[in-house]
N, C-alpha and C positions, 0 to 999 in steps of 0.2 A: 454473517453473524459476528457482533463482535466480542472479543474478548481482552482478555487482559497478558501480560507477559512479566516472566520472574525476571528479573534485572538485577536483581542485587543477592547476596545470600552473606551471610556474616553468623557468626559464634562465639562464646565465652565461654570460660571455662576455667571451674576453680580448680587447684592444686591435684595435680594427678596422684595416685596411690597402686605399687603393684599388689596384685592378685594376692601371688602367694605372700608376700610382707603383711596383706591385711587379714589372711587365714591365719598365719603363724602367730602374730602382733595381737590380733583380738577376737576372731572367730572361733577359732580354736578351743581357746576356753571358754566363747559365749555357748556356743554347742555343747560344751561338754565333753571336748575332744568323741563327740559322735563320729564313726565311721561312715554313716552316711551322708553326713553335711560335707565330710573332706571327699569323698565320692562328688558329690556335688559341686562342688567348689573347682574341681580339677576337670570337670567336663562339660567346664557354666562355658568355653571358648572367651573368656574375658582373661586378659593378659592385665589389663590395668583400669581403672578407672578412679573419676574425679571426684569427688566428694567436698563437698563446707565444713563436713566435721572432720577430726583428724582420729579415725579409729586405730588406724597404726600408731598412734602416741597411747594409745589406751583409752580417749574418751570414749566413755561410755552414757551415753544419752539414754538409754533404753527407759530408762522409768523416769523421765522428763511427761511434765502432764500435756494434751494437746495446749494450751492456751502456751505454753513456756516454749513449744515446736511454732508455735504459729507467730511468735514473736522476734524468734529469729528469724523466719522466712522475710518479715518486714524488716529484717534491718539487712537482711545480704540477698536477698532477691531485686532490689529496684537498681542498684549496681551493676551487675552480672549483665542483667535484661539491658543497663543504657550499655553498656560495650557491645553488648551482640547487634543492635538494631543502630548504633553508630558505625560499626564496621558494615550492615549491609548498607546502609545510605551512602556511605561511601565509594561503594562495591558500584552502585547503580548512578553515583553521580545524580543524586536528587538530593536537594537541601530540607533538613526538616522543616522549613514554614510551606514546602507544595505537600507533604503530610495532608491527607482528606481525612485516613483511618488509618487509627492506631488499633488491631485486635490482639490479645493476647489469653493464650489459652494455657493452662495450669491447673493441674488436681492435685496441688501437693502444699497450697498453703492459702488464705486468703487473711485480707485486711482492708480496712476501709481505714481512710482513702485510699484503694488497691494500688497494685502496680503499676495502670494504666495512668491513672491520674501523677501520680510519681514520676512517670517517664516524659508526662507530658509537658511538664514540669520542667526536666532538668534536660533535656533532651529541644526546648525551644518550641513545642507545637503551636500553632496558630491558636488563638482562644475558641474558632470553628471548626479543629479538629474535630474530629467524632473517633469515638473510645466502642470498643466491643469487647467483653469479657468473656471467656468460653470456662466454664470451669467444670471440672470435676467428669470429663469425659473419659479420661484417661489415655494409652497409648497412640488412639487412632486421632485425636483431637486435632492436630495439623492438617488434615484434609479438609473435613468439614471447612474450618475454618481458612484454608486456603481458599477455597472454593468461594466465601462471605466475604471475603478479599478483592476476591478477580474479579467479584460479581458489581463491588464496589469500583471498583476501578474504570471495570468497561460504563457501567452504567453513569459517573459523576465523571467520568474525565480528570480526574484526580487521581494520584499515585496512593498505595494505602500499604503500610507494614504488618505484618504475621511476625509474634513473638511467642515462641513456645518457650516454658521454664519451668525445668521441674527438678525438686530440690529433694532428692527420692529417700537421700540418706538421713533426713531430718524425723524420718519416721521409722526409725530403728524399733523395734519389738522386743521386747522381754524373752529372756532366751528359753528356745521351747524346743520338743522334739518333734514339732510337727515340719514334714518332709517340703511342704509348700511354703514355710518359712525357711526354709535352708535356700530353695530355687530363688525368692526373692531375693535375698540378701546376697545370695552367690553373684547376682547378676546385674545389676541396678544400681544408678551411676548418676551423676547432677552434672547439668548443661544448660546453655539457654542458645536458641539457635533461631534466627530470625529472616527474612524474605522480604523483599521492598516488590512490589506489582506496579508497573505502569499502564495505562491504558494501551492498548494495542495501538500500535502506527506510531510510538514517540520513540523508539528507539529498539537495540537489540534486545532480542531474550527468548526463553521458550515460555510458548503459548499455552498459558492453559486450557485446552480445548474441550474438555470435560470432567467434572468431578462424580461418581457412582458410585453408589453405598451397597449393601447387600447385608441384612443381619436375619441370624435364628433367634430368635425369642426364647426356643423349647431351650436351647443351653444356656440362657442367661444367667444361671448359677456358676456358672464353670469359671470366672474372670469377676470377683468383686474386689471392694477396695472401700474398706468402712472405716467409718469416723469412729475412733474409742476414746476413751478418757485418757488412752496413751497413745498418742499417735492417729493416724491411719494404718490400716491394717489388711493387708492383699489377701484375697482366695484364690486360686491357678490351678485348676482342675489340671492333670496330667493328659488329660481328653482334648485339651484345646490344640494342639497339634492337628489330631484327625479330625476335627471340625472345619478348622481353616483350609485345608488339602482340600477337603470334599467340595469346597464355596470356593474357592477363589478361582477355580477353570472357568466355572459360568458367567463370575463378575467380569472377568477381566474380557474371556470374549465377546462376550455379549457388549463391554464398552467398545472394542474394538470395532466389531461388526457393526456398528454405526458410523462410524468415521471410514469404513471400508478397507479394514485392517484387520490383520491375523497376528495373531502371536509370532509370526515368524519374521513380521516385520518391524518386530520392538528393537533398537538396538540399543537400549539401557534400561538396566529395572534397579530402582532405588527402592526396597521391601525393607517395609520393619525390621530389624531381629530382636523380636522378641526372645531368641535363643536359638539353639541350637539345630534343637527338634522342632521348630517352625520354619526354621529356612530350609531345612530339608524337606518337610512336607507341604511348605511351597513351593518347592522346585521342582519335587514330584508331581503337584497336579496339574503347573503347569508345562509340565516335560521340560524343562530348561535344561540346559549343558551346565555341568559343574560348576563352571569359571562367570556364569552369570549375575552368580548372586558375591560373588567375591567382593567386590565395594561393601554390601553389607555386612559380610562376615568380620572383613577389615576393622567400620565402625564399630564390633561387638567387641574383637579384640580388644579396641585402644579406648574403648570409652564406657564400654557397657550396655544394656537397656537404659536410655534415659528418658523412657516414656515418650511422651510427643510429640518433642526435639529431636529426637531419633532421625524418624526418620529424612529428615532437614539436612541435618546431620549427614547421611548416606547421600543426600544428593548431592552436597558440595563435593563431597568424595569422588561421586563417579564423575561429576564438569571436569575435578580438579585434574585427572587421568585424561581425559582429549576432549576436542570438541564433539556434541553431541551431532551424529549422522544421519540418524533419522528420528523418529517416534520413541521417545522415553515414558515409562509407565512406573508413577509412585506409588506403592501400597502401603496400606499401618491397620494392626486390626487393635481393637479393645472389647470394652465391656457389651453386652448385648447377646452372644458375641457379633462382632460386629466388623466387616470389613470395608474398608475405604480405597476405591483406587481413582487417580488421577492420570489425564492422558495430557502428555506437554508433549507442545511439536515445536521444532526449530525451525520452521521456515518463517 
């Protein structure tokens, strides 16, 4: 079979902001000095994160209309994304004119001519590059899209980059007392974090040897993310916890159980964290030891939820900690609900 291999991985990253500076500085009062929001805020596991806008100076974007959010995404999104996908070309030692595909996935802003075309641009692509757009999938979208990648790669014999960028803070909310606007904003953080795929046999990396999805339909209320006159606007059922625990044992073995593998032979898991109470009740269903999910807890600390980038994110994390030993297993869940897992092997 052949496949493809990650070779490169790179990231950007605007201006970091601590936690508590941006509760004290401007949650604070966007809440209402709520007792719940600060509840929330103190047990989001987010120590700092990076944001475009600067809410600890006091801007307040909240009742900015979408059209005036979707015009700053085009003016500091095509930047952000050329640093991230110039540091992993770099990473992988491949020049942008062997570029076959550029994909880049994003539910946090759009523009024509998108970001694709932009990078394509200033980043040097061949005029036979080929552009993929993934939009509006939300957290999980770096799988799928990994997967449209490797599949590019193995099949053209061309190297192909994954660009995830999501600019979460650009859709700040009108300040309200509902509990699933407090968990957004408590947690949620802007990144762009990118992957370079070579065709298998050109050089080192881990292989992606399999991409499997697994979604419930009947909860597809529990995770939306709507287009308003102000912004985008998150729903986060408190249920999405015990949904993902229930699914993710079957996904993940049943990927396994193909390749002739058990869970006990994964020796790295890059999982989303979507928070707090989903690393936990990932870790519950799939019996892992405490310290397994630590790379991802790490990226929640220092950077947030950044949606699709995340979990990218977490895997530079766990490389950057030692070479990988055997079988590493990526997860990211979003809307649907919807789970994504990837199996990368190092030999």
């Amino acid at each position: 079979m052949v496949n493809a291999r990650i070779a490169g991985l790179g990231a950007a990253l605007p201006p970091a902001y601590e936690q508590d500076a941006l509760w004290t500085a401007f949650f604070h009062e966007h809440f209402g000095s709520h007792r719940v929001a600060e509840r929330v805020f103190a047990a989001s596991g987010v120590r700092r994160r990076h944001s475009v806008i600067d809410f600890s100076g006091g801007e307040d974007i909240s009742g900015w209309s979408t059209a005036e959010r979707m015009r700053c995404y085009g003016m500091l999104a095509p930047p952000l994304g050329h640093r991230a996908v110039a540091e992993a070309l770099d990473a992988a030692g491949v020049a942008p004119a062997e570029i076959g595909l550029l994909a880049v996935a994003s539910c946090t802003g759009y523009c024509t001519p998108g970001i694709d075309i932009r990078l394509a641009a200033s980043l040097g692509l061949r005029p036979d590059a080929q552009r993929l757009l993934i939009g509006h999938m939300g957290c999980h979208a770096a799988l799928p899209a990994l997967g449209a990648a490797a599949d590019f790669a193995a099949a053209r014999g061309r190297p192909a980059v994954l660009l995830c960028l999501e600019l979460t803070s650009l859709h700040l909310q009108p300040a309200s007392a509902d509990p699933q606007q407090m968990v957004t904003h408590a947690l949620f953080g802007d990144a762009a974090a990118a992957v370079v795929l070579r065709p298998d046999g050109t050089g080192p990396g881990l292989r992606v040897a399999e991409v499997a999805a697994r979604t419930d339909t009947d909860t597809s209320g529990h995770m939306t993310w709507d287009v308003t006159d102000l912004g985008f606007r998150m729903g986060l059922s408190p249920e999405v916890p015990e949904v993902l625990g229930a699914h993710v044992g079957p996904l993940v073995k049943d990927l396994l159980s193909r390749h002739g593998l058990d869970v006990h032979d994964v020796r790295g898991w890059a999982v989303h964290p979507g928070g707090p109470r989903i690393l936990d009740a990932v870790g519950d269903g799939l019996g892992l030891a405490p310290t397994a999910l630590e790379p991802s807890r790490a990226v929640l600390a220092e950077h947030g939820n950044c949606s699709s980038g995340t979990v990218l994110l977490v895997l530079r994390e766990l490389l950057r900690r030692e070479p990988p030993r055997g079988p590493l297993v990526a997860l990211a869940f979003g809307p649907g609900l919807t789970l994504y897992a990837a199996l990368l092997q190092p030999d």
